[in-house]
C-alpha positions in Angstrom: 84.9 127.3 76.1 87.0 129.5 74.3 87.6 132.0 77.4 89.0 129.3 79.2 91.4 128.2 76.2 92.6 132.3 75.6 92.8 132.3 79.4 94.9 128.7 79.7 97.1 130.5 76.6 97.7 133.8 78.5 99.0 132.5 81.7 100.8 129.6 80.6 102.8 130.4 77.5 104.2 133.5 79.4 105.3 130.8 81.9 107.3 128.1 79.3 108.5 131.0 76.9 111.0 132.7 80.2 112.6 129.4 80.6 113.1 129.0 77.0 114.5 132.6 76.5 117.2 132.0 79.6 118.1 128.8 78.5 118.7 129.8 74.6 120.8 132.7 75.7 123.0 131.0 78.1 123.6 128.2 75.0 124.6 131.2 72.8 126.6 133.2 75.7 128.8 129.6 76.1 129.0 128.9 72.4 130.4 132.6 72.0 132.9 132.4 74.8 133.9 129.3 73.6 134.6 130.2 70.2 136.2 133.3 71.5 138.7 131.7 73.8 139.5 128.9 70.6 140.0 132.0 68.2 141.8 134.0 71.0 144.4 130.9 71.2 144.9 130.4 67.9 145.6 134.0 67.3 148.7 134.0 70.0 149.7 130.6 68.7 150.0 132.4 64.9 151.3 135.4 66.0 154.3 133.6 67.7 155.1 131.0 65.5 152.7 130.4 62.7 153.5 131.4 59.2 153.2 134.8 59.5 155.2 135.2 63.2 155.7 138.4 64.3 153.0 140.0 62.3 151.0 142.8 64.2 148.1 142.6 61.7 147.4 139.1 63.1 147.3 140.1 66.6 145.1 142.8 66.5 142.5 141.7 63.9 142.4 138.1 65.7 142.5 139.7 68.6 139.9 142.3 68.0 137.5 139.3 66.7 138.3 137.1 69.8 137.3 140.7 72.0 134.3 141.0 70.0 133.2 137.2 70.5 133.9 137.4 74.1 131.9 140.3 74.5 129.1 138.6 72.7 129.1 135.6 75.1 128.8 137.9 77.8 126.5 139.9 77.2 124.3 137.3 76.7 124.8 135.7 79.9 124.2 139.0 81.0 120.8 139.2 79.3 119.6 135.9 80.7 120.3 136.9 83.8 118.0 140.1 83.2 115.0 137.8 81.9 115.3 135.9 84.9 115.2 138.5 87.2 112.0 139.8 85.5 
């Protein structure tokens, strides 16, 4: 009786976990890009006419974060591509 239990275990936890995986990291890849896209507007927006306009400082650490976030978001679309194709 416990065979069959391991045996139930092994074939179908493989089968809900892929799912699971592709789903959690195409949540994450949107949150990411989303956030990114927000915090890629706001820079611009500050950079042209926020308190500290004309400031390059602004542009390129907002910008770099916004990159980073961006690239974040998709690479995990990316990856959940990859467990799906496996």
């Amino acid at each position: 009786m416990l065979g069959a239990g391991k045996h139930f275990v092994r074939h179908v936890f493989p089968a809900v976990i892929k799912p699971i995986r592709i789903l959690w990291n195409e949540i994450i890849g949107f949150i990411f890009l989303a956030i990114g896209v927000m915090v890629s507007f706001s820079t611009w927006r500050n950079f042209n006419g926020g308190q500290a306009a004309g400031n390059p400082f602004i542009l390129v650490m907002g910008g770099s974060f916004a990159l980073m976030l961006l690239y974040l978001g998709w690479s995990s679309f990316r990856r959940a591509k990859k467990i799906s194709r496996s």
